[in-house]
Structure formats: structure tokens, C-alpha cells
N, C-alpha and C positions, 0 to 999 in steps of 0.2 A: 077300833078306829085307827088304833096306830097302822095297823097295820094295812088295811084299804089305804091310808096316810104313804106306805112307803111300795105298796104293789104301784098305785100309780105315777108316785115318784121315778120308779122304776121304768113302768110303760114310758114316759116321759122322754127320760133319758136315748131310752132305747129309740123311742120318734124323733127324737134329735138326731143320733147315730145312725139310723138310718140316713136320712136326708144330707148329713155334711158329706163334703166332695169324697172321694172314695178314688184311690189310682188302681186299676184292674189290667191285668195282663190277657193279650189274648189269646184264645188255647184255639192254636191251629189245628188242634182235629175236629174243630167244629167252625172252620173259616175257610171261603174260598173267594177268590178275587182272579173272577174269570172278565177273560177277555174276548170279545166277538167284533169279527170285521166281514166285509164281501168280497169274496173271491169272485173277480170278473165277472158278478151277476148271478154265477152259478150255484154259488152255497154260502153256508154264513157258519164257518168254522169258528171254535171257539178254545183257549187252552188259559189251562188253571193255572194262577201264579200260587203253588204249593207253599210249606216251610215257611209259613208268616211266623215273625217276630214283632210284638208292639206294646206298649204300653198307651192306655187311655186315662184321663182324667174327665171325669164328669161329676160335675157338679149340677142337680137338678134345681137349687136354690140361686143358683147365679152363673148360667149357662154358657156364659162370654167367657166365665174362667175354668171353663173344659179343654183341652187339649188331645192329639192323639199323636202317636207316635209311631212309624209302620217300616219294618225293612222285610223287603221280599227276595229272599237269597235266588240267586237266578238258577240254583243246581236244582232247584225244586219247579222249575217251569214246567208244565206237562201237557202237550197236546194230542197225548194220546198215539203216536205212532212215531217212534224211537228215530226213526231219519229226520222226521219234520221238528223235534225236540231238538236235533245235532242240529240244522238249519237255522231255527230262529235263534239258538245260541252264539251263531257264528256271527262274524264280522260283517257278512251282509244284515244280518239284524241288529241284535241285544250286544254282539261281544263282550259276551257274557266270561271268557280269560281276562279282560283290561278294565270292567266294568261288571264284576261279579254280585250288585247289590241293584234291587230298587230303591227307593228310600220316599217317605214320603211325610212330611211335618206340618202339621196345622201353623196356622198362623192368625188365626181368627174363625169363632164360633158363636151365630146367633140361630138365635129363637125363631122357627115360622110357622108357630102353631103348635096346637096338639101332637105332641111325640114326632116333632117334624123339626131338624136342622139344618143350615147349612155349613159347611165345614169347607172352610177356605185354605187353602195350604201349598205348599210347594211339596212339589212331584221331583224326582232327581232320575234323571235314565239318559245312561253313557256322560255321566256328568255336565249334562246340560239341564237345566232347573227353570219348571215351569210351575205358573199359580196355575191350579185348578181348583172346582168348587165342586163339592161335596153335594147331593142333596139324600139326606139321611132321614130314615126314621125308625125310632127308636120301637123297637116290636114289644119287651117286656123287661124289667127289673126285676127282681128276687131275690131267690136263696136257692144254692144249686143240691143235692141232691146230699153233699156233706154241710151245708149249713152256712156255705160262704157268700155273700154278696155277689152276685149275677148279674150281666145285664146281655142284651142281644140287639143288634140294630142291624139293616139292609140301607145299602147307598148305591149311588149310582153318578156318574157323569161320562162325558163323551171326550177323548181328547183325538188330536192330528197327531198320526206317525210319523211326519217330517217337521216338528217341533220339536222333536227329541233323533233326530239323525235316524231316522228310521222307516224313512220312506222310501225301500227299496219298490217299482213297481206299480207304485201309484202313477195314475189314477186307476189303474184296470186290477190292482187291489186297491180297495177304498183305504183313502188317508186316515180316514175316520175312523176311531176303535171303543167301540161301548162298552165302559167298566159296569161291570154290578158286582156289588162286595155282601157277603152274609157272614156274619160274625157272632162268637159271644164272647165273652171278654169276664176273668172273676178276678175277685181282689184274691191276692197268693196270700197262700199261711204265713203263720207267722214268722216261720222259720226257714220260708224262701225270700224272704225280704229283704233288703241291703240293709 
């Protein structure tokens, strides 16, 4: 008896620990955060903001107290063909020498459903700082492959290139630039921890 007594004390425990909030870092070899816009009608080219850096908190018991934390170093842009990488780094784009970072901070996180959030936050590009909203959802939680705490989500929103000094060329490149984010995100051992 005792001991059915302390297996499920155990289980217990452990359904607890799971559930309490959890900070997970995100492993960018399994993240990309592309961007797609319309060239002149004619194509819908798209280029990976690479080298993500982030910290997430998510709490599945009290969802408002999640936050996420995102810098996307501009040396890891990549559109796939080394002039047009030189181009949107330069000072007609990203100026990416004066302005070497994206950055991007929640600032509020609700509930819309079933594995569905929205994530409200300030966006930072060329150091001008815009609210955009998140609409996320959350694909699976776990345990990853060595036993740590896992989680995955896809987001998405749409933001304007001349909100952030970047609307070289609009209208006949569209203003408009469609983010979709796929990520996974684990809690770090113990011994990369602050």
C-alpha cells in the first residue's frame, strides 16, 4: 500500500511539474521566420530571417503569464542569392551596419481557443518599434528525444514595409510583408542555465 501510496505521490508531483510555467529557449535549427511579399505582380519571393535567438515562457495554466522574447541577428538574413542578401542588408533596406538586430517582445498573451494564441508585442526594425499581433498555434508539447521539456508552435501576421523605414519601391513592391514563424523551443539543461 505504501508504496502504490508514494508511485502516485510521485505521478502527482510529476503532473504538477509538468504543467507549471516552464522558460524554453529556442533551438534555431529547428526555427524559421520567413518573409514573403509581391514583386510587381510577378512573383512572391521569400527570405529566411536565420540565427534566431529567444527565450519563451509559457505557462499552459495561466496563459496571460507567457511571454516570448526574439532577436534575429540581420547577418543570418537569407534570400537565397548572395547580391539580393548584400541589397536587403544595405541602407536601402534593413541597414543592417547601423541596425544589426531585429528584436521582437511580447507584451501581452491571450487564450483563443484550442492550442490557438494571440501574442501581442513590439516588433523593433531600424529602431523604429511597432505593436504587432501574433496569431499562434501551438502544434505539440513533450519531451524531446533526451528527455527535456519541448514545445512547437507556427504564427503568423502581416506587417507594412514603410512602418519600419523600409518601404523602398512600394507600391509596385507590395508594402505588405507576410510573416509565418515555425519553431520549437526546449527548456536548457541544467547546466546552461543562468
Amino acid at each position: 500500500m505504501k508504496r502504490c501510496l508514494l508511485a502516485l505521490s510521485l505521478a502527482l508531483c510529476a503532473a504538477a511539474a509538468a504543467a507549471a510555467p516552464a522558460t524554453y529557449e529556442l533551438d534555431p535549427n529547428h526555427t524559421q521566420v520567413l518573409a514573403q511579399w509581391s514583386h510587381f505582380g510577378f512573383s512572391n519571393p521569400v527570405a529566411n530571417f536565420g540565427e534566431v535567438d529567444g527565450t519563451l515562457v509559457y505557462d499552459p495554466e495561466d496563459v496571460a503569464a507567457s511571454s516570448v522574447q526574439v532577436v534575429l541577428p540581420l547577418s543570418g538574413l537569407q534570400a537565397f542569392v548572395p547580391r539580393f542578401n548584400d541589397h536587403l542588408r544595405s541602407d536601402d533596406f534593413f541597414d543592417a551596419a547601423n541596425h544589426p538586430v531585429v528584436t521582437f517582445r511580447s507584451t501581452r498573451v491571450e487564450a483563443k481557443g484550442e492550442d490557438r494564441l494571440a501574442v501581442t508585442g513590439d516588433l523593433t526594425i531600424k529602431g523604429i518599434t511597432r505593436e504587432v499581433v501574433l496569431d499562434v498555434r501551438l502544434n505539440k508539447t513533450g519531451q524531446g528525444s533526451d528527455g527535456r521539456a519541448k514545445l512547437g508552435f507556427d504564427a503568423s501576421t502581416a506587417v507594412k514595409r514603410s512602418d519600419f523605414d523600409l518601404g523602398k519601391f512600394a507600391p509596385n513592391v507590395s508594402d505588405q510583408v507576410d510573416l509565418r514563424i515555425t519553431t520549437e523551443a526546449i527548456v536548457p539543461r541544467a547546466s546552461e542555465q543562468p
